[in-house]
C-alpha positions in Angstrom: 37.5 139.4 27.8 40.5 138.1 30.0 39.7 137.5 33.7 40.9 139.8 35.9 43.2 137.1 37.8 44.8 135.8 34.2 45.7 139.2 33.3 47.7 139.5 36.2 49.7 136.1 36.0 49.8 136.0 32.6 50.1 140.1 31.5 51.7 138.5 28.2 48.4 136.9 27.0 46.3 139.6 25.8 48.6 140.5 23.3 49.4 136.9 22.3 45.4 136.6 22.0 45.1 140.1 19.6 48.1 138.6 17.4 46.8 135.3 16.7 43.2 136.8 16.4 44.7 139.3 13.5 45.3 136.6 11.5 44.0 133.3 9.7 44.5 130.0 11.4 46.9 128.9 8.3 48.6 131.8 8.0 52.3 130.9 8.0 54.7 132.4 11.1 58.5 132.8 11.9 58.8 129.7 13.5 59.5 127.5 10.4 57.1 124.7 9.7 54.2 126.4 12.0 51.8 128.2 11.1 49.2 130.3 13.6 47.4 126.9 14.4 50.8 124.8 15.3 51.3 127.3 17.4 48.2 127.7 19.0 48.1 124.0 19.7 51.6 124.6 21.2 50.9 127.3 23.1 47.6 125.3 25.1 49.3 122.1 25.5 52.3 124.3 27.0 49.3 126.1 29.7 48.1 122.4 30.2 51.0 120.9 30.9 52.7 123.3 33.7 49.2 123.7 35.4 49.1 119.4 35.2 52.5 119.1 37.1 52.3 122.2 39.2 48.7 120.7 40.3 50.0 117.5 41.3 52.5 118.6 43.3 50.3 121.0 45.0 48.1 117.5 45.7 51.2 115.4 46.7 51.2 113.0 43.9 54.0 114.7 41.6 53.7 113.7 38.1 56.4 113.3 34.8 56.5 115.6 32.4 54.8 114.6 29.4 56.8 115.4 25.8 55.0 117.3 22.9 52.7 114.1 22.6 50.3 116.0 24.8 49.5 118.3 21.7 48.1 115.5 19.8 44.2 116.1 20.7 44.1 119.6 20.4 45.3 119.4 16.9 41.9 117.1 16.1 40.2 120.2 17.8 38.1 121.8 15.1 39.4 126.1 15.4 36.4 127.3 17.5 36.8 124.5 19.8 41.0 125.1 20.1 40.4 128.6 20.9 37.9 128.1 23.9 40.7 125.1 24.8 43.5 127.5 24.6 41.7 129.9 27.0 40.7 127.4 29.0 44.1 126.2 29.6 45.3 129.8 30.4 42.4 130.4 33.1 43.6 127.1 35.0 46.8 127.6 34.6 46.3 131.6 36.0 44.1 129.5 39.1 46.9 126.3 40.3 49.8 129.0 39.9 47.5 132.2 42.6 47.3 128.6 45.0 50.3 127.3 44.8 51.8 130.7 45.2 49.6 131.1 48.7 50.4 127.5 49.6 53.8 127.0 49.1 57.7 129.1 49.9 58.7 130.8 46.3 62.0 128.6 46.4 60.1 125.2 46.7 61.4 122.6 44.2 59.6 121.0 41.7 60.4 118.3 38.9 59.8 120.2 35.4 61.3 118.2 32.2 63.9 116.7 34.4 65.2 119.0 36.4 64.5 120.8 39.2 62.4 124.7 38.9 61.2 126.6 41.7 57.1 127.8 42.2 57.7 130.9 40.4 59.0 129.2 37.3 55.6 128.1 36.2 53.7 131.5 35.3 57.2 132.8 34.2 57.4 129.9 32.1 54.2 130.6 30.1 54.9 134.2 29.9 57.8 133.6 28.1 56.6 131.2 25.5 53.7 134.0 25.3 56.6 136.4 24.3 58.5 134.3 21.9 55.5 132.6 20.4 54.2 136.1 19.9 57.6 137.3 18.0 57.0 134.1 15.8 53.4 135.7 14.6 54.1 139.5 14.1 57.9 139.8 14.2 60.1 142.7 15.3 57.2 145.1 16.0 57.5 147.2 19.3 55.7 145.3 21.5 57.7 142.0 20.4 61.2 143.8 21.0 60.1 145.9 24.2 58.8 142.3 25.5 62.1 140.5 24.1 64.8 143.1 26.1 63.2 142.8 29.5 66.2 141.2 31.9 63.5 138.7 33.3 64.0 137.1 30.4 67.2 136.7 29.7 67.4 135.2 33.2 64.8 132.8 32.9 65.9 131.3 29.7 70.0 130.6 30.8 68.9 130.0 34.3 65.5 128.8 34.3 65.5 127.2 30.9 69.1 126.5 30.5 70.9 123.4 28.6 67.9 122.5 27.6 68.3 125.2 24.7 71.6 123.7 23.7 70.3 120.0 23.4 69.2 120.0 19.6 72.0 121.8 18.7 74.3 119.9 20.3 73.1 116.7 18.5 73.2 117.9 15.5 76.8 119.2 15.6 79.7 116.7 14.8 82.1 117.2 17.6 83.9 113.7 18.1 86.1 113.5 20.9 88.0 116.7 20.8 85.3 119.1 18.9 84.4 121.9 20.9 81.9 125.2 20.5 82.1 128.1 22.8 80.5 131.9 22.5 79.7 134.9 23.8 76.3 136.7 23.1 76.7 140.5 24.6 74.7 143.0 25.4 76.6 146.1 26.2 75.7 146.9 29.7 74.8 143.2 30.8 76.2 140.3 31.6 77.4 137.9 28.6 75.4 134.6 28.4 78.3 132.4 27.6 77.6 128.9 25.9 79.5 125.8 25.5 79.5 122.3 23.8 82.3 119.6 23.8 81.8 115.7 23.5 81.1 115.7 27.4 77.6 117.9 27.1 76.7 121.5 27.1 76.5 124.5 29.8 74.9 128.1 29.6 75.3 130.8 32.1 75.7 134.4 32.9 79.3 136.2 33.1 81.0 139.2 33.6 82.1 140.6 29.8 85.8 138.9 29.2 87.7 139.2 26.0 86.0 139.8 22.6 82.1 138.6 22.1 81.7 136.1 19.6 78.0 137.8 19.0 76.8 141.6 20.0 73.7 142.8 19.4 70.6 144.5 21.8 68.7 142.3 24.3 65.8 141.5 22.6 68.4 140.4 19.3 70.0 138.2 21.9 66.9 136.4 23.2 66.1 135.8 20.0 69.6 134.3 18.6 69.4 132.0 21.9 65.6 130.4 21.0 67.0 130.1 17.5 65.2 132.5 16.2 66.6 135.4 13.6 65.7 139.3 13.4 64.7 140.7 10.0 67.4 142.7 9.8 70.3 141.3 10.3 72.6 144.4 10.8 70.6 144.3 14.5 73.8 142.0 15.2 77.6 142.0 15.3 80.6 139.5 15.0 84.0 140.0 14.5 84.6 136.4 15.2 85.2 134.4 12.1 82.9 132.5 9.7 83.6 129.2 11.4 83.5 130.3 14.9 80.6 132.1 14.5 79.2 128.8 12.0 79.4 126.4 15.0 77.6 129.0 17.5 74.5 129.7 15.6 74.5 125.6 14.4 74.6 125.7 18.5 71.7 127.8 18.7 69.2 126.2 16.8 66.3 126.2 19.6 63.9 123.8 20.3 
């Protein structure tokens, strides 16, 4: 049973809890290299770590942002004991976001990862990894896509999120001095998130529809392609744009 107070901060959890709870711990998922556990242990160190730094600020004595290291003993966790960790996590995540929320302005800035969020960011935050992680264990069933297409979304990951998503894709391209990637991913009826890479860094960020789209496909098709994530059918997506334009954006897009 879900508190009443975690339900309502974190409405995403419930059926992130039924998804991992329909299958075995080693089951494998979407998310290559992961299987139900990894993502588990992803998914609590992720609740840990945003109610850690929210807290501290809360408190006056802001704190870094620890890397993926802080997964390390929850991995050593036998299964019962990750799951009463994982909720656990949630609760006090659901509890520093409902005081924080009462004792601070919605636009206050905080340090997350290096750059600066607002309050708000930190429940949305772990609604959205309860989304994606969820697509990563079941797929393109209806809940994942109705969950995917909602416009919070798409603004939290270019505005909240941002370069961020571009960073290992970046790296991995070979762009010397002159090498450049752009695209456009559209959703007919939305803005285009617009992405670019050069040898100077990366940007992301919301635009009026301009010109051809490198990528079209629905919203929830479009979240997914920007986490680097695929749909299992591929006709959900469009491009007119050429094998190596279109090359270069999805090497872009390879999430993190």
């Amino acid at each position: 049973m879900i508190p009443s107070q975690v339900d309502e901060t974190l409405p995403e959890l419930a059926p992130f809890v039924h998804a991992v709870q329909a299958r075995r711990p080693d089951d494998g998922t979407w998310c290559e290299a992961w299987t139900v556990r990894d993502v588990l242990v992803h998914q609590t160190g992720n609740a840990e770590e945003l109610a850690r730094v929210l807290r501290a600020f809360l408190e006056g004595a802001p704190v870094e942002t620890r890397g993926f290291e802080r997964e390390a003993p929850y991995r050593r966790m036998s299964d019962p004991d990750l799951w009463a960790a994982f909720m656990s996590r949630c609760e006090q995540l659901a509890e520093i976001t409902a005081a924080a929320a009462q004792d601070l302005p919605p636009d206050r800035e905080v340090m997350w990862t290096g750059r600066r969020v607002t309050v708000p960011f930190f429940a949305e935050h772990m609604r959205e990894e309860l989304i994606l992680h969820r697509w990563d264990l079941t797929g393109d069933d209806r809940t994942a896509v109705q969950a995917l297409r909602e416009p919070w979304m798409t603004e939290h990951s270019v505005v909240s999120v941002g370069r961020p998503l571009l960073a290992r894709g970046r790296a991995d391209l070979d762009l010397g001095s002159g090498g450049r990637v752009e695209g456009r991913l559209r959703t007919p009826g939305t803005d285009d998130i617009v992405v670019v890479a050069d040898a100077d860094g990366s940007s992301i960020r919301l635009a009026p529809p301009e010109g051809p789209a490198t990528i079209e496909s629905d919203a929830a098709v479009r979240m997914l392609l920007l986490w680097g994530r695929r749909p299992a059918d591929p006709s959900r997506w469009h491009s007119s744009a050429g094998v190596e334009t279109l090359r270069g954006v999805r090497a872009l897009l390879s999430g993190y």
